[in-house]
C-alpha positions, 0 to 999 in steps of 0.5 A: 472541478479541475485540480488546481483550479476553482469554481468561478467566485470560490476561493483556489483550494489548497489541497492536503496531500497525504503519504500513503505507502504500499507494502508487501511481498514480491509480486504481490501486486504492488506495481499493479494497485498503484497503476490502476487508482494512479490518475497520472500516469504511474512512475515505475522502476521495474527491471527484468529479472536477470540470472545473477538475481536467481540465488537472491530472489525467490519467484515461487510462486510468481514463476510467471513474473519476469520483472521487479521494483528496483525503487519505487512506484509512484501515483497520485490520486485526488479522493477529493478536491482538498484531499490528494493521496501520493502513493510511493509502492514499496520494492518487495524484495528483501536486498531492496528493504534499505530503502523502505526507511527513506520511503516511509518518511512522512508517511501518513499510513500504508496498505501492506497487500498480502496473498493467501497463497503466500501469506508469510511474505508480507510478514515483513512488512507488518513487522516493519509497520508495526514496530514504527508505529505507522498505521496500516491496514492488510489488504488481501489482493485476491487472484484468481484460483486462490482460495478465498479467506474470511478476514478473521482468519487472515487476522489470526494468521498474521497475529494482527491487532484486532483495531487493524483492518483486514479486507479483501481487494482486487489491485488491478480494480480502481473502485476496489483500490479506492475503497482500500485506500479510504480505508487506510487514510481512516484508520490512520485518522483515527489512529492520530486522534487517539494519540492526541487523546492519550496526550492530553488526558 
């Protein structure tokens, strides 16, 4: 099926879009998720990093990262023919964080991506969601020489609620993304339907 149109004799599909944000540390991998499950091509804001910005930003870690979301990442991707997910990518620096408000409104849930090799980075983030209470889940993008983790041990480490998911993700893999994504959108339906338990009993 081609999106936005039917099959010959069924009724046009209306499809239900969803808000799905991507949050986490500077250079988490952010921009590269949201550009490897984007099925447009990708809407991005990145800058260089300039001199002026060295006393504010802070790269270690990241020595080889030369630019930065100043806005937003922006894709779609169609999980089924009733079923679109906009993705809004999040800027991981902390002057940035104003726009983190605008961004989540509306939100259905968020993926907050975290590294090993910096784990304290997405701390803000899970602050941030939880505090809202918008549903997220912590995707633990695994780069190439970090040590790999059991997701119990990263759930410790971030002093998670135990209905929070925790899985291991490759952000630059579309079916690895696909899966991160699917889960967020379950937990977040889950987390709806619980709250409308809580309501009527």
């Amino acid at each position: 099926m081609i999106f936005g149109r039917s099959e010959r004799g069924r009724p046009p599909v209306e499809p239900v879009t969803l808000k799905i944000l991507v949050a986490g540390g500077f250079g988490v991998g952010k921009t590269t998720l949201v550009g490897a499950v984007s099925e447009i091509r990708p809407l991005r804001t990145e800058e260089p990093l300039t001199e002026a910005g060295r006393p504010v930003d802070d790269t270690s870690g990241v020595e080889g990262k030369h630019t930065t979301t100043v806005a937003m990442d922006f894709g779609r991707i169609t999980l089924r023919e009733d079923l679109v997910l906009y993705l809004f990518g999040t800027p991981g620096q902390e002057r940035f964080w104003f726009m983190w408000d605008e961004l989540s409104e509306g939100a259905l849930g968020a993926v907050v991506l975290a590294d090993t090799r910096r784990l304290e980075d997405c701390f803000a983030a899970v602050d941030y969601f939880e505090r809202r209470s918008i549903p997220f889940l912590v995707g633990v993008n695994c780069f190439e020489g970090a040590a790999r983790y059991p997701a119990a041990e990263v759930r410790g480490a971030l002093d998670l609620d135990d209905h929070v998911p925790v899985v291991l993700c490759d952000a630059r893999d579309r079916e690895s993304v696909k899966e991160v994504l699917i889960g967020v959108v379950r937990h977040a339906m889950a987390h709806a339907a619980e709250r409308r338990r809580a309501v009527t009993t």
